[in-house]
LOTIPA-438174 format. One record per residue (C-alpha): residue number from 1; residue in one letter; x, y, z. Coordinates in steps of 0.1 Angstrom, whole numbers, plus 5000, padded with zeros to 4 digits. Each point is the difference from the previous one (the first is absolute). Layout:
N
PT_num_residuo_xx_yy_zz
PT_NUM_A_X_Y_Z
...
***
This chain:
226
PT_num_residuo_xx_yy_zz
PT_1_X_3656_3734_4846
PT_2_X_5015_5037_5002
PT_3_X_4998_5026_4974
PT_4_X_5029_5007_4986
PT_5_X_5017_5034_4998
PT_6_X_5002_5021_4973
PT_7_X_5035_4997_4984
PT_8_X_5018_5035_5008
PT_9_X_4996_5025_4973
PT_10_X_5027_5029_5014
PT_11_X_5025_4989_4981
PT_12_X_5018_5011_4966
PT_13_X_5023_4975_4988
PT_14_X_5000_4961_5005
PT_15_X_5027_4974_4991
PT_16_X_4988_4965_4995
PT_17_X_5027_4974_5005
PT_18_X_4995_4965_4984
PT_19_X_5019_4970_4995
PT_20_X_4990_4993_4961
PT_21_X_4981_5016_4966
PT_22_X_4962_4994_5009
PT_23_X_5004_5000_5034
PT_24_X_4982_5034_5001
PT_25_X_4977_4987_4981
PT_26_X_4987_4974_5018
PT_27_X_4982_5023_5028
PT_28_X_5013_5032_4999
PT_29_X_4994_5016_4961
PT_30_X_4962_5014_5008
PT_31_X_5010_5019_5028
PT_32_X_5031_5016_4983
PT_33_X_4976_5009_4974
PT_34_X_4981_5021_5022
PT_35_X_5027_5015_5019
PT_36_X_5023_5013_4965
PT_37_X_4960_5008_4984
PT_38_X_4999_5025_5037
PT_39_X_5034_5014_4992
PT_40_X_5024_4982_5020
PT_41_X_5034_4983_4991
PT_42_X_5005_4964_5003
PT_43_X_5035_4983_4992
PT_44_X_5008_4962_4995
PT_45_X_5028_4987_5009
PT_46_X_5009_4962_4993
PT_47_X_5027_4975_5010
PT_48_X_4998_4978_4976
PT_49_X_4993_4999_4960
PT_50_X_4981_4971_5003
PT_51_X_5024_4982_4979
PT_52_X_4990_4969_5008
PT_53_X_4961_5003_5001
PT_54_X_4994_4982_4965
PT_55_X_5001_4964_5001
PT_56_X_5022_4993_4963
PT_57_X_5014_5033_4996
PT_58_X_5040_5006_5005
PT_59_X_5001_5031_5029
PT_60_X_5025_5019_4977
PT_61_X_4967_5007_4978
PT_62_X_4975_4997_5031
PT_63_X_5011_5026_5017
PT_64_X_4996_5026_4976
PT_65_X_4968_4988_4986
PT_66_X_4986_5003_5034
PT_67_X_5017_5036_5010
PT_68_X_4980_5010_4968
PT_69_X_4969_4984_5011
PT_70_X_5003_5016_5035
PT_71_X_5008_5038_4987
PT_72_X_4969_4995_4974
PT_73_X_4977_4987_5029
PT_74_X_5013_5027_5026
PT_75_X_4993_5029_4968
PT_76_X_4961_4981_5003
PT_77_X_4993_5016_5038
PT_78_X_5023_5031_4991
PT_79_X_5036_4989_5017
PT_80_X_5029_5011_4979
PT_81_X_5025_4998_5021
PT_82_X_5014_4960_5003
PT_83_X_5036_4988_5010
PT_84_X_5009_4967_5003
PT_85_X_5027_4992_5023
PT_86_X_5017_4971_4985
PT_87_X_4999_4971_5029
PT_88_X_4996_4964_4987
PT_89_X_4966_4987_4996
PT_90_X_4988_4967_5018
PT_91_X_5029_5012_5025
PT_92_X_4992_5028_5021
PT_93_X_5009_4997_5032
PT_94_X_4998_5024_5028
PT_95_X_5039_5010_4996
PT_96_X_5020_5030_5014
PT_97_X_5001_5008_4958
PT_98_X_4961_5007_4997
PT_99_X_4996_5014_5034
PT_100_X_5025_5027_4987
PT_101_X_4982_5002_4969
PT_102_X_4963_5008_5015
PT_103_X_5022_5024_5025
PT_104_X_5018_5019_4970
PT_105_X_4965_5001_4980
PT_106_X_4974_5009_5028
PT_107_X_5027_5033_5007
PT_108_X_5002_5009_4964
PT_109_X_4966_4997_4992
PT_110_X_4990_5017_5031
PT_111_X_4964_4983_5001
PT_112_X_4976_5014_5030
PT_113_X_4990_4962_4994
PT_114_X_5012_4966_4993
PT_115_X_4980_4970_4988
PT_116_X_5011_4968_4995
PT_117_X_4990_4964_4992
PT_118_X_4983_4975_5026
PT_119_X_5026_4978_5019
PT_120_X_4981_4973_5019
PT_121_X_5004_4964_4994
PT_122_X_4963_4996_4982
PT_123_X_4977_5021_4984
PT_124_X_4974_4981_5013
PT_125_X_4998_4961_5010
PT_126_X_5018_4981_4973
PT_127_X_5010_5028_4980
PT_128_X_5040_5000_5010
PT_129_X_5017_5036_4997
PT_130_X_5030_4998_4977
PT_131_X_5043_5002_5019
PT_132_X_5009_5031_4978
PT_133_X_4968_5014_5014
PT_134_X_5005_4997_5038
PT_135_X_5034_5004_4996
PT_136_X_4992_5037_4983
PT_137_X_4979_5011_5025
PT_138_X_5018_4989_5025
PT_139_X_5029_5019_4987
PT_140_X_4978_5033_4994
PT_141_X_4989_4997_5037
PT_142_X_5035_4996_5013
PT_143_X_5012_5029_4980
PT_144_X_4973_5020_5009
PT_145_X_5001_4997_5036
PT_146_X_5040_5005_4997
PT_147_X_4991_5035_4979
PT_148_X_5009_5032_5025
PT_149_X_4973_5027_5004
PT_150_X_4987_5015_4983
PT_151_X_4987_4971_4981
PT_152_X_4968_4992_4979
PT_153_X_4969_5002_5022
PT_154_X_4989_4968_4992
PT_155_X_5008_4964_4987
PT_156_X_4973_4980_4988
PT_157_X_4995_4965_4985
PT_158_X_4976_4992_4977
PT_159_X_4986_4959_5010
PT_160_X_4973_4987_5016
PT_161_X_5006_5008_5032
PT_162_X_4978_5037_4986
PT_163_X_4997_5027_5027
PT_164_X_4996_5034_4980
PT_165_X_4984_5005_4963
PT_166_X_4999_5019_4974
PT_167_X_4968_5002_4984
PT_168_X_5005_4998_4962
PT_169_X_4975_5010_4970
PT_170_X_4990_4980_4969
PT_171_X_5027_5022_4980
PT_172_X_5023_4988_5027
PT_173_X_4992_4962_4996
PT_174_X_5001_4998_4959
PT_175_X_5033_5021_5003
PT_176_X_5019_4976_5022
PT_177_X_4982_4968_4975
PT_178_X_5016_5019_4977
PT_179_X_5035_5005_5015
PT_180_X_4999_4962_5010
PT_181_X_4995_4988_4968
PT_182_X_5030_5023_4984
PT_183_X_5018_4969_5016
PT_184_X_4989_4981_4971
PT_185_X_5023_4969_4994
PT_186_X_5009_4997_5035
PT_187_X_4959_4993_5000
PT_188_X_5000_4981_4969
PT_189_X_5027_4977_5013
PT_190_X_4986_4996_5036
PT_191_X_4964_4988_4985
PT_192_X_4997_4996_4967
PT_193_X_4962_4987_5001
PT_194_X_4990_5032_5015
PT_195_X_5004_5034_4976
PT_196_X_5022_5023_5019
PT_197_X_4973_5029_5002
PT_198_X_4975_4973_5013
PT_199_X_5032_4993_5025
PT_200_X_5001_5034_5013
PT_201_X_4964_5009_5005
PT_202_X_5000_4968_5023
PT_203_X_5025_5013_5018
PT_204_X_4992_5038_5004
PT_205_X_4963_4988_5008
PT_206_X_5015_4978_5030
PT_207_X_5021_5028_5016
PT_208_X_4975_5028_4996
PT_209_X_4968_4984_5015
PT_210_X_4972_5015_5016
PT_211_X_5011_5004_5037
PT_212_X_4972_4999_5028
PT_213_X_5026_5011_5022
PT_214_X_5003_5030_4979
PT_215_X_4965_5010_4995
PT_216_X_4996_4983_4968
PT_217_X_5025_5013_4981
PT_218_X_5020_4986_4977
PT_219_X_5037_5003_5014
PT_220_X_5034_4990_5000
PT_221_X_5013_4989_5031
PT_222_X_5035_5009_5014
PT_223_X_5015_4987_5037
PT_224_X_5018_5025_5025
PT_225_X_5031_4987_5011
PT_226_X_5017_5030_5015
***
């Protein structure tokens, strides 16, 4: 098994491109953490509102409930700087709309690097990848690609298919458990046997593991795409 490399620290501002509140959250929150705690910017832009991520609730209410819940959890790893572009949830496709819309926002916010979600089919072996997902990062790549130079340095993806980390601290891992659980009834709803800060250290402790293939370390891992 290679090592992997160290995830590139020359860099001053980063937007992270999602498809839904508590996407970031679910992988990437520890190692924003430690890039804001060093100084750098990160923004969050989102397609959707996640309007229709609570079973029983109407989406006129959902989605601001959940754009609360993401602008409290992105204040937990020190992101105040959240927009959320409007597209429908549970149908995002990879349109000529959104590809324009990554476009518009990757000039304006004039990242030196873009991260976005992972957009496989699986996240492992039975463990199917969600449509809005893949259709997201599919879009991102598209647009990306299609961007003129001088673009962002780097697009990343943050999945299973890991080939640079970021090695993260304990400050680092109990700051993303507590951004993810700022997504409070979205967790309540989702499992309700489970207390939702019991739900996020299960999470955080999944994607920040101890990485032999990074010395030891715990890390969060991030693919290169381009």
């Amino acid at each position: 098994m290679a090592d992997l490399a160290q995830f590139p620290d020359d860099w001053q501002t980063a937007l992270v491109l999602v498809a839904h509140p508590d996407d970031p959250e679910y992988g990437m929150a520890a190692a924003v953490h430690h890039w804001t705690s060093a100084g750098k910017r990160v923004v969050y832009g989102l397609a959707t509102s996640g309007e229709a991520g609570i079973e029983g609730m109407a989406p006129e209410q959902c989605g601001p409930l959940r754009e609360g819940e993401q602008r409290a959890s992105a204040a937990e790893v020190g992101v105040d700087e959240v927009e959320f572009w409007g597209f429908p949830d549970s149908e995002v496709f990879n349109t000529p709309e959104l590809r324009a819309k990554v476009a518009e926002t990757i000039t304006r916010i004039g990242p030196d690097i873009v991260l976005s979600t992972f957009g496989g089919p699986e996240w492992a072996p039975g463990f199917p990848n969600q449509r809005d997902h893949m259709e997201f990062a599919a879009a991102v790549r598209d647009a990306y690609a299609a961007l003129p130079e001088p673009k962002p340095k780097q697009l990343f993806e943050n999945g299973p298919r890991v080939t640079h980390a970021v090695a993260v601290s304990q400050a680092d891992i109990d700051a993303a458990v507590r951004s993810l659980a700022e997504h409070r009834e979205y967790l309540r709803v989702l499992d309700p046997d489970t207390p939702v800060g019991r739900q996020a250290f299960k999470q955080v402790e999944m994607t920040t593991p101890a990485r032999d293939d990074f010395g030891g370390r715990r890390a969060v891992g991030f693919e290169l795409v381009s």
